[in-house]
C-alpha positions as CSV (number, residue, x, y, z in Angstrom):
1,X,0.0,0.0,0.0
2,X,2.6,2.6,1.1
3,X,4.6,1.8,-2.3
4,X,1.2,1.9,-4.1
5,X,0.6,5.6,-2.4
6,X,4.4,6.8,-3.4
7,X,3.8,5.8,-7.2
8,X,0.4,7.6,-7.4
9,X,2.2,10.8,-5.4
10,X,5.4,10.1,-7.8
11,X,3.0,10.4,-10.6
12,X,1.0,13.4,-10.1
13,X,4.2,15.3,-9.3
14,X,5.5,14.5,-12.6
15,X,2.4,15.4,-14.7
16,X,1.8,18.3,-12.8
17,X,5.8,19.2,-13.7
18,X,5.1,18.5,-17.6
19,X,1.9,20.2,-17.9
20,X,2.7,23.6,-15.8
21,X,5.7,24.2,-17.7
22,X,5.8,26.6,-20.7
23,X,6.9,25.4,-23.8
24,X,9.7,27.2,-25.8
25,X,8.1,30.1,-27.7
26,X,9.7,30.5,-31.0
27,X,8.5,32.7,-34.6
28,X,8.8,31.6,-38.2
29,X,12.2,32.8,-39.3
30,X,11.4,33.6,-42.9
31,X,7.7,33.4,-43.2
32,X,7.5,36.8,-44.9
33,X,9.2,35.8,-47.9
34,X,8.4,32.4,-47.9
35,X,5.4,30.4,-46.8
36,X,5.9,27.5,-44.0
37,X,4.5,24.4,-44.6
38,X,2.6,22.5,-41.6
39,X,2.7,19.0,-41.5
40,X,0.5,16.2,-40.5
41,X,3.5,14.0,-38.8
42,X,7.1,13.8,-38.2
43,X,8.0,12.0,-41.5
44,X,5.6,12.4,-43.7
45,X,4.9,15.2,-46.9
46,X,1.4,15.5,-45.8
47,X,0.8,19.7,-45.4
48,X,-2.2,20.2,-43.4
49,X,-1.4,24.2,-43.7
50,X,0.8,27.1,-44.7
51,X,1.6,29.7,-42.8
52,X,3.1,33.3,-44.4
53,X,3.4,36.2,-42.2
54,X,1.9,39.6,-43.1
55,X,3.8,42.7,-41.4
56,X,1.6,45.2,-43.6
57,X,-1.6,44.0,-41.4
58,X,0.3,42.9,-38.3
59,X,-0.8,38.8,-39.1
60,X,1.9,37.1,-37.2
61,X,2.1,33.9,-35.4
62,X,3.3,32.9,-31.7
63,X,4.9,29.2,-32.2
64,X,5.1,27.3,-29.3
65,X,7.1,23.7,-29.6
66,X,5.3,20.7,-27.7
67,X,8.0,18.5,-29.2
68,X,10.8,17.3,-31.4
69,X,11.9,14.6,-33.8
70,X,15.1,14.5,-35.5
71,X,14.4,16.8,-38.4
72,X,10.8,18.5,-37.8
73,X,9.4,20.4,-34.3
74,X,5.5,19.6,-33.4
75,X,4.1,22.9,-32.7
76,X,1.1,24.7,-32.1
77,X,0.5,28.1,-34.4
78,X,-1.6,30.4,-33.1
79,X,-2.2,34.4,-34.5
80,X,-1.4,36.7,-32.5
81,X,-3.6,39.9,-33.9
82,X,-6.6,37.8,-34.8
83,X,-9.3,36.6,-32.6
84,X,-11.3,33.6,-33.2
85,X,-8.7,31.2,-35.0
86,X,-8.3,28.2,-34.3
87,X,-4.9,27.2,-33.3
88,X,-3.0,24.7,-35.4
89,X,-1.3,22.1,-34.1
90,X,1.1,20.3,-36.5
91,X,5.1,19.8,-37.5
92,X,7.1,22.1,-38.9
93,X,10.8,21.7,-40.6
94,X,13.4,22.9,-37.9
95,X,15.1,25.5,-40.1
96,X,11.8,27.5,-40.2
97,X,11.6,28.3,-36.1
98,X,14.0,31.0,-35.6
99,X,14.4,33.4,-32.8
100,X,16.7,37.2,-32.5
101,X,20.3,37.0,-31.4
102,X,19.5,39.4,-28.1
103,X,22.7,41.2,-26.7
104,X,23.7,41.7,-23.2
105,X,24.8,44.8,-22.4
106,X,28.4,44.2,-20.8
107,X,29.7,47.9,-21.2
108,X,28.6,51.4,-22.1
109,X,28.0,50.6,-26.0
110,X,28.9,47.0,-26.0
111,X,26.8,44.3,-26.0
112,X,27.5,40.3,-26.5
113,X,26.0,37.3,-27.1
114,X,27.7,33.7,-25.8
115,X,27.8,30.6,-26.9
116,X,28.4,27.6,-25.2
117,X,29.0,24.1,-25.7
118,X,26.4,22.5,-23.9
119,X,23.7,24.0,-21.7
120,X,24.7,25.7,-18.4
121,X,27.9,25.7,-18.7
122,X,30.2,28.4,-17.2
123,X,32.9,29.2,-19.6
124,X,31.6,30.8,-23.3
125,X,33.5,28.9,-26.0
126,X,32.7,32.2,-28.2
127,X,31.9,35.9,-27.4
128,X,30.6,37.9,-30.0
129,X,30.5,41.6,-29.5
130,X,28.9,44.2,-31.4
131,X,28.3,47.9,-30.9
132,X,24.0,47.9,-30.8
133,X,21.9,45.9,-29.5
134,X,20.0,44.3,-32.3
135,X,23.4,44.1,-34.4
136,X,24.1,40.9,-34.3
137,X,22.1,40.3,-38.0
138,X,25.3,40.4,-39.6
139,X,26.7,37.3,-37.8
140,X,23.6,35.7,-39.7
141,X,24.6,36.6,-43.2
142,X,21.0,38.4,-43.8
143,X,19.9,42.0,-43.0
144,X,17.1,40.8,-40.2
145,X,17.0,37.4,-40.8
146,X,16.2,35.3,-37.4
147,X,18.6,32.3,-36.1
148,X,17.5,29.0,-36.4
149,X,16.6,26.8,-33.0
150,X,18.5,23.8,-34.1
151,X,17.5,22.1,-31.0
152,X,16.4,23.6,-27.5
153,X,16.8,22.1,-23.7
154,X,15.3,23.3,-20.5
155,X,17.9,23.9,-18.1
156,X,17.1,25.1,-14.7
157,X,14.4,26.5,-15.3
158,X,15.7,28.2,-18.5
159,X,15.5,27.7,-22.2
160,X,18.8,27.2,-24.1
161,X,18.7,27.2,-27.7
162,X,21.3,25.5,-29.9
163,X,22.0,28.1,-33.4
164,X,24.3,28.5,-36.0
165,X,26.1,31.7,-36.7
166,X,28.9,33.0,-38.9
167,X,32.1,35.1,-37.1
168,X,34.7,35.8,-39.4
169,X,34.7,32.9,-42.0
170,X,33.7,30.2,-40.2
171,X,30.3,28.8,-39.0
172,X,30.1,28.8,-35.2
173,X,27.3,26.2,-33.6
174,X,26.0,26.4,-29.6
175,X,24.5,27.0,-27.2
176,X,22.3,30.5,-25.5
177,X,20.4,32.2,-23.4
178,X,20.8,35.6,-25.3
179,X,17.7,35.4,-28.1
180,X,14.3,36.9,-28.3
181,X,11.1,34.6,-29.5
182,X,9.3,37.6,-29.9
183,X,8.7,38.7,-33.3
184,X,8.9,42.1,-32.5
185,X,12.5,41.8,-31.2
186,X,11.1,44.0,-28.1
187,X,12.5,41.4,-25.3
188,X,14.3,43.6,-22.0
C-alpha cells in the first residue's frame, strides 16, 4: 500500500511538472518571404497548412514547440492579432523556427551574445561583441534574418537554444540564453 501511495504521489508530481511548464516560444524565421508548410507528422509530406506572415496587417504567429523529432518540431501556431482562430497544431521543418540574437549589455555601448558548448555551462566557448543591440544580424549573413533553433533544452528553469552563426569565416554552432522569441524583437 505505502509503495502503491508513493507511485500515485510520484506520478502526479511529474504530470503536474510536464503540464505547468511553458513550452519554448519560438516565430517563423522567414515566413515573410516564404510560406511555411505545416505538416500532418514527423516524417511524412502531408501539409495540413501554410503559414506566411503579413507585417503590412500585423498577421503574425506565436509558435510554441510541444515536441521534437530528428528533423521537424511539433508545434502549435496560433495568431497573434486575430481573434477567433483556431490554433493549429502540426510539424514544422526545424530550419523555419528562428528566434533574435539578443545582446547583453556588458559595457557602455557594447553588447554580447555567448555561446556555449552544452547547456549551463560556465565558460563561453565564443563571445561575440557588437556595438547595438540588435546588431548581431550580420553574424547571420542576412539583414534581419532570425537564427534557427537547431534544437532547444530546458535547463534550470531556462530555455537554451542550440543556433548557428557566422564570425569571421567560419560557421560557429552552440548554445544560449541571449535570443528573443518575440517577433517584435522588443524582449528587456
Amino acid at each position: 500500500m505505502k509503495k502503491l501511495i508513493i507511485s500515485i504521489f510520484t506520478i502526479m508530481i511529474n504530470c503536474h511538472v510536464l503540464f505547468s511548464q511553458e513550452n519554448l516560444v519560438v516565430f517563423f524565421a522567414d515566413a515573410i518571404t516564404n510560406a511555411v508548410p505545416v505538416y500532418s507528422c514527423d516524417t511524412g509530406i502531408d501539409c495540413i497548412a501554410t503559414i506566411k506572415e503579413d507585417p503590412e496587417k500585423e498577421n503574425w504567429h506565436e509558435v510554441k514547440i510541444l515536441g521534437q523529432s530528428n528533423n521537424r518540431y511539433k508545434v502549435r501556431i496560433i495568431a497573434i492579432n486575430e481573434d477567433n482562430v483556431t490554433p493549429i497544431d502540426g510539424w514544422v521543418d526545424k530550419e523555419q523556427c528562428g528566434v533574435w540574437l539578443w545582446g547583453k549589455s556588458i559595457k557602455t555601448n557594447l553588447w554580447a551574445v555567448r555561446l556555449y558548448h552544452v547547456p549551463g555551462q560556465l565558460y563561453p566557448f565564443i563571445k561575440i561583441t557588437d556595438k547595438y543591440i540588435d546588431g548581431f544580424d550580420r553574424y547571420i549573413g542576412t539583414k534581419r534574418k532570425a537564427v534557427t533553433v537547431l534544437d532547444y533544452k530546458l535547463y534550470n528553469d531556462k530555455y537554451w537554444i542550440k543556433t548557428a552563426i557566422i564570425a569571421g569565416n567560419k560557421k560557429v554552432i552552440g548554445w544560449t540564453t541571449d535570443y528573443c522569441p518575440n517577433v517584435y524583437g522588443s524582449c528587456n
